[in-house]
Each structure stands twice: as structure tokens, then as C-alpha cells.
N, C-alpha and C positions, 0 to 999 in steps of 0.2 A: 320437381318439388319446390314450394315456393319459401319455407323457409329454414334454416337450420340454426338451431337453439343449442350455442357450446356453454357448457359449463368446466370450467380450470377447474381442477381438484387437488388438494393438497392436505393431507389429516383431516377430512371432513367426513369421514365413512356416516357417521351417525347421523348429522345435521342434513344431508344430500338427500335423503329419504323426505321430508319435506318437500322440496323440490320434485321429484320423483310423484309424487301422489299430487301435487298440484296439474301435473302435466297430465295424468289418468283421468283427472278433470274437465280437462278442459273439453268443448264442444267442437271446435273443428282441429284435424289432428294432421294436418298436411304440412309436417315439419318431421324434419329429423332429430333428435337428442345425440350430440356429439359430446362425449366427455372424453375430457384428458387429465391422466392421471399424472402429474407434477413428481412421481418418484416418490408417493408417501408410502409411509411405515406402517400404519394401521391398516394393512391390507384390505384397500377398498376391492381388489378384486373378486375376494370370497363373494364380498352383497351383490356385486354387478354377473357374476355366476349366476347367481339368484335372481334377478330381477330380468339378466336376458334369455332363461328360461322360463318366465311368465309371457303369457298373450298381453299384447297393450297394442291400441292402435296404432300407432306409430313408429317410426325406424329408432331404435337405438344403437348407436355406434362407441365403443368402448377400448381406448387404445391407452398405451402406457409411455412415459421415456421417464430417462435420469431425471433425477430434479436440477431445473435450469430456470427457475420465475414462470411467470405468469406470461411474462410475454413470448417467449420462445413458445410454451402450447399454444398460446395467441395464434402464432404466425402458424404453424402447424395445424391448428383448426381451419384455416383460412386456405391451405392447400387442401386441405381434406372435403371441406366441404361440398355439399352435394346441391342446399337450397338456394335457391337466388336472392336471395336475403340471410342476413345474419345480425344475429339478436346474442349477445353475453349474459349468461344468468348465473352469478356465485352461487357455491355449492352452498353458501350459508343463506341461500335469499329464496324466494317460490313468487311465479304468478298468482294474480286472481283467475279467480275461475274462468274470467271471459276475455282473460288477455289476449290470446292466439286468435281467438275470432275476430277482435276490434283489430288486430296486426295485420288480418289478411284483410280484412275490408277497408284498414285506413291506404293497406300500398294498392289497391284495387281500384282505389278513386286515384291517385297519384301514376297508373302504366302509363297516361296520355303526357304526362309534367314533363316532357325531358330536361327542365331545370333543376328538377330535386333529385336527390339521390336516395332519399330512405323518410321515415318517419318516426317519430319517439311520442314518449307517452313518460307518465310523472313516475317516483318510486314515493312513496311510502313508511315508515315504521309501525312496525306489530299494534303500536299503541293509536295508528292514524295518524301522525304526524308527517306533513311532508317533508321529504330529505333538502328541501330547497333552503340556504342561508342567507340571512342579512347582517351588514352592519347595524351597529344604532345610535353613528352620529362620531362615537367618541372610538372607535377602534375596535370597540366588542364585539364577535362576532356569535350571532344566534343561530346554531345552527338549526332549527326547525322556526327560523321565525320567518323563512322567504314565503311566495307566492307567486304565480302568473300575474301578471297586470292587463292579461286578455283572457278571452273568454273564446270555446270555441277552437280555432287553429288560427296558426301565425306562419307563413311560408320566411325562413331566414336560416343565417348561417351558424354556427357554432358561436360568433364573436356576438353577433345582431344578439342570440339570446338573450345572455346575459343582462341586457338591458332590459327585461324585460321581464325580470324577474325569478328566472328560471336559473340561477347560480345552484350547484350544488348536483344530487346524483339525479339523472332521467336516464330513463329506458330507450336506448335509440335502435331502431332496426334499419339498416343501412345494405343497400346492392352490392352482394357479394364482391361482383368484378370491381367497386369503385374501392372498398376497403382491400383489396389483394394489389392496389397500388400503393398502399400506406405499410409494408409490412415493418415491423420496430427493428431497427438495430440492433443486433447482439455480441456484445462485449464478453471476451471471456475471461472467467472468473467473476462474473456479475451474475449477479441472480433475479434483477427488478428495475424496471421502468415505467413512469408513471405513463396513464393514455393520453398525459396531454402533450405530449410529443405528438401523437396522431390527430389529435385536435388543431394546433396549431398549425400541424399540415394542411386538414384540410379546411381551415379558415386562409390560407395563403392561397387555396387553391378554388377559395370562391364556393366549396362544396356545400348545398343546401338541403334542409329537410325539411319537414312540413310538422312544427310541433303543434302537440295536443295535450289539453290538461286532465285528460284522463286518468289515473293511477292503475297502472300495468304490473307494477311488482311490489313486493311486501321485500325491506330487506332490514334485516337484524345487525348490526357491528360486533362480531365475536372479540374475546378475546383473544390479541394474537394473531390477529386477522392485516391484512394488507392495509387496512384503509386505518385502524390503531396504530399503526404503527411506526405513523409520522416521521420525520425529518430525520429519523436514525436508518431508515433503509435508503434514504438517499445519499447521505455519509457513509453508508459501507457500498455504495455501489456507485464511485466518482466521477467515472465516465459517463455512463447514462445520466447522471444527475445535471453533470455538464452539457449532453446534447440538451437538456430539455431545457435549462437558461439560457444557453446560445440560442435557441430557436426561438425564447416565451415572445408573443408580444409585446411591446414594452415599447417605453421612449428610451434612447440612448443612456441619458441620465442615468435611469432607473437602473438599464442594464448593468451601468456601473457598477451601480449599488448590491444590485444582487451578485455580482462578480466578486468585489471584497467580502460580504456574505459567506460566498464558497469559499476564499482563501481561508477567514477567520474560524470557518467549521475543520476546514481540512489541513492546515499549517502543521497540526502537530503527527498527520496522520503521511504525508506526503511533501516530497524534495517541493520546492517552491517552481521548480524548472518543471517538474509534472503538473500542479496546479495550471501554469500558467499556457502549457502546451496542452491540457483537458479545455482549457478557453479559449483558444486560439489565439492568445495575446503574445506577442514576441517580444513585447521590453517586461523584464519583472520589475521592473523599479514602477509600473503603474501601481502597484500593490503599495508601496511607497507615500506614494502621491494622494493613494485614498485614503491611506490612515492619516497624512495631515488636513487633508482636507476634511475627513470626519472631527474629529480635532477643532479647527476651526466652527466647523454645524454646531459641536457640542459650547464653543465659548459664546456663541451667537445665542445658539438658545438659552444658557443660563444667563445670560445678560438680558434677554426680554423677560425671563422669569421674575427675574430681581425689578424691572421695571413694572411688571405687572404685580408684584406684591409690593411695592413703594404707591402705585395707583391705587392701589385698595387701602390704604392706609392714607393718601390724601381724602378717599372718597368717606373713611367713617371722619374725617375731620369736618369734610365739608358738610356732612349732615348724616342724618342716620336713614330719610329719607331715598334721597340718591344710592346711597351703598346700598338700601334693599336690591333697587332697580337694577344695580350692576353688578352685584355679587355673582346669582346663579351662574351669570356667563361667564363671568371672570376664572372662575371654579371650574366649568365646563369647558374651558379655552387648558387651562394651566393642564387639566388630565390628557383632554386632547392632545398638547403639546408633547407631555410627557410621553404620548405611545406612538405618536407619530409626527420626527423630527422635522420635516419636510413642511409639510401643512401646518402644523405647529406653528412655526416660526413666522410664519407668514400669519396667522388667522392672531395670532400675540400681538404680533406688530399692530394687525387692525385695531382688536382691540384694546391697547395701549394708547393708541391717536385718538381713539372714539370717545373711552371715559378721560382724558387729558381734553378734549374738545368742550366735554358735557361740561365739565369743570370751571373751563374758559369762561364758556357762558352761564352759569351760574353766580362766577363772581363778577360777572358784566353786567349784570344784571341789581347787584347790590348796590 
């Protein structure tokens, strides 16, 4: 079987059905349908009675546990499976009609690559917009305002992506046996961890795929849903929050930074000695350290603020001309600054010297 399509279910009974008839659709049907049922309430087994008493091309596999996250069924799809491929499709989400066809024929051109491990394809919303995000300069983030910046296919790793335009959800179908080396850690009394623990694995591990900008799935944001649910399911679940900052990519620096990050979310939730033992840090007094040194970033930045609004106030003296020319950025520096302390301070200072410079010369010139 070349490939097996898990979908994690959790209160979806109704919304899965979508899913379900996108797969009736499709044109080649050499996959299996593996679901697992996350321990929900709304007894999805009543419709799965029903639906594995219909004929459909295809193997459907329908198993249950306690509810434990998304990633424990993860890891359990991942023993169970039978395709030599595996593809994750939420219960809230459905292919296009010709996904499973382009799936087998993109890993068909790829048996010979033994450099690549799998191949992906774009995801979509109901309305056509790609799931792909950008910034826009000042910190904002758009979430449907990304794009490929190639055309065609790109052979690269999880990290390479990103440069490349493709931040945000894609459809990856990946060889079994290489994802049953990555299975997630399971914490107990945890219920959720994010997949970039697996990502980051297998960006350490060199693992490549061969992307394409084709749109493979339609997928909707429920309410309620995993991917809503933001920064609160990482706060109730502190270990795994912690495995996946100890692991992110990052510069040292940075690591810091998102280290105090976790103290400042979870100080009032946890002894400072579990914090610091969920990070692997063995003096607590770094926690100490960061808060004066943030302290310090914050007297630093409001002292270029103050300079860069005494700068706008030489600049409408020196003429009304000049201050047109320097405002916008000045303005676009100050917001900048304010969402992101780091570059901030740095891009203030620039422009601090730059309109002080212009100034120079201007009155060198009188």
C-alpha cells in the first residue's frame, strides 16, 4: 500500500464527513484511511459503524483510546500504519479531488532520490487563500499574505523552506519508516505538542523533501480547534512546551530570551526549581539575570525613543521640507521599535545618526 492518510479525531463527528466524501472522490485510491479517535464525546463511533458498512475503494481503519492529544494518536497511527507514506489530514480539513493522484505520482518521480524523504504540496482556505504567512516589515503578521517564491518544485529541508516563502501550513507526505524515527515524547498529564518538535528534528537530521506549489488540501480553523488555540495550550502543557524551546532553532541569545519568556508565562503556575529543571538550566538566579538585563533593553530603548522624537522635533525646526522626507521612516522605525525590542534599537540608533547626519549637512551647507 503506498500510502496511509491518518486523520486525529477529537469532537469532529459532523465536520469529518467532509473529509470522508473528499476521499470517495478522489481518482486513484491506493491508501488507507486511518483514524483515531482522541476519546471524544460526541460519539464518533455511531457514523464510523456507518460509513465502514458502506463499499468505498479504499481500506478504512477505525480505532479508539483515552483522550491523550493529538500526538499520542500521532505516535500510534505511526505503529499502526500499513502505507509506505503518510500524509496527516484534520478532521476539520478535506483534499481536492486530485490530491491522492498528484501524491502518488509526485513520490513516483522521487523511488530513485534516496536523498529525499517524502514530498508536500500547499494547503489552502475554503475562500482560496493560501495558509502561507508574511511579515510586513513592522512585526505584523499576514497570515494569508505568504507565497512560494518558485515555481514548479524546490528539492530542500524543512529550514531551506522557509526561505522561500512557504512559512506557514503545507501538506507533507513523508516515508513511513523515516517519520517512525521522530515519534513525540509523551508527558504524562500532558495532552499537546506542537509538530515542530518533529520538524526541528528532522531539520537537525538533514531530512529533505521535494516541495511543490500545488494546493493538496482545503483546511478551515474551527473554533476550538488545536491551531486557535494559541499560547494557552502551551502554558497548560509545560513540559512539552519546554522540549520544543530547548530544541527551536535559534541563536543562543535568542534562546535566552524565549527562556525568560517561559519563566514570565509560567512563574505564577510553577515552583521556579521546576521551571528551571523543564529547561535544563541548573542555576535559577539566570532568571535573575534576565529580568535585569531586560531592564536595561527597556532603559536603552526608551532613551533612543526620546532621541528619535527630539530628532523629529530638530527636523520640523530645520525646515518643513526635510521633516517630510524623514518622518514616514521615523514613524515606521518608532512602531518597529516598539514590537520588536531587539531590532528596534538597533534600526533607532541607525536612524537617529542618519537624520542627525542629514541635519549636519544641511546646516553646512547654509
Amino acid at each position: 500500500m503506498k500510502l496511509t492518510i491518518f486523520t486525529p479525531l477529537y469532537n469532529r463527528k459532523n465536520d469529518i464527513k467532509q473529509l470522508y466524501h473528499s476521499l470517495q472522490r478522489q481518482s486513484d485510491f491506493d491508501f488507507e484511511w486511518l483514524v483515531i479517535d482522541d476519546g471524544s464525546t460526541d460519539n464518533p463511533k455511531e457514523l464510523f459503524d456507518e460509513i465502514l458498512a458502506e463499499e468505498n475503494p479504499f481500506e478504512i481503519v477505525f480505532l479508539r483510546q483515552p483522550n491523550g492529544g493529538k500526538h499520542r494518536a500521532w505516535n500510534r497511527a505511526l505503529r499502526e500504519a500499513r502505507g509506505e507514506y503518510f500524509v496527516v489530514c484534520d478532521s476539520d480539513d478535506w483534499f481536492t479531488d486530485d490530491a491522492v493522484g498528484k501524491m502518488s505520482h509526485w513520490i513516483d518521480e522521487i523511488v530513485s532520490e534516496s536523498k529525499l524523504s517524502g514530498v508536500a504540496g500547499l494547503k489552502e482556505s475554503p475562500e482560496g487563500q493560501l495558509l502561507l504567512w508574511k511579515e510586513d516589515g513592522t512585526g505584523v503578521i499576514d497570515l494569508y499574505g505568504g507565497a512560494p517564491d518558485f515555481s514548479g518544485t524546490l528539492d530542500a529541508d524543512f529550514y531551506e523552506i522557509l526561505t522561500h516563502g512557504m512559512r506557514g501550513d503545507r501538506c507533507e507526505i513523508i516515508k513511513t519508516e523515516v517519520l517512525r524515527n521522530y515519534p513525540f515524547p509523551e508527558y504524562e498529564g500532558e495532552n499537546f505538542l506542537t509538530e515542530g518538535i518533529l520538524y526541528n528534528r528532522m531539520i537537525r537530521d538533514g531530512i529533505k523533501l521535494r516541495w511543490h506549489t500545488d494546493v493538496l488540501e482545503i483546511c478551515e480553523y474551527q473554533t476550538g480547534g488545536l491551531t486557535q488555540s494559541g499560547v494557552q495550550k502551551f502554558i497548560a502543557n509545560p513540559k512539552g512546551y519546554a522540549t520544543y524551546i530547548r530544541e527551536d532553532i535559534c541563536s543562543e541569545e535568542d534562546r535566552k530570551e524565549i527562556f525568560y519568556d517561559y519563566y514570565l508565562r509560567l512563574m505564577d503556575r510553577l515552583p521556579v526549581e521546576e521551571i528551571a529543571e523543564n529547561l535544563g538550566i541548573d542555576d535559577v538566579s539566570f532568571f535573575d539575570q534576565m529580568r535585569i538585563k531586560r531592564l536595561e533593553d527597556r532603559k536603552k530603548e526608551l532613551h533612543l525613543m526620546e532621541e528619535v522624537l527630539q530628532t523629529r522635533k530638530n527636523l520640523e525646526a530645520a525646515g518643513e521640507e526635510l521633516y517630510r522626507q524623514m518622518l514616514p521612516q521615523l514613524q515606521l522605525l518608532l512602531q518597529k521599535g516598539l514590537r520588536n525590542k531587539t531590532e528596534g534599537i538597533f534600526l533607532l540608533k541607525e536612524s537617529v545618526e542618519k537624520a542627525e547626519q542629514m541635519l549636519a549637512d544641511k546646516r553646512g551647507s547654509i
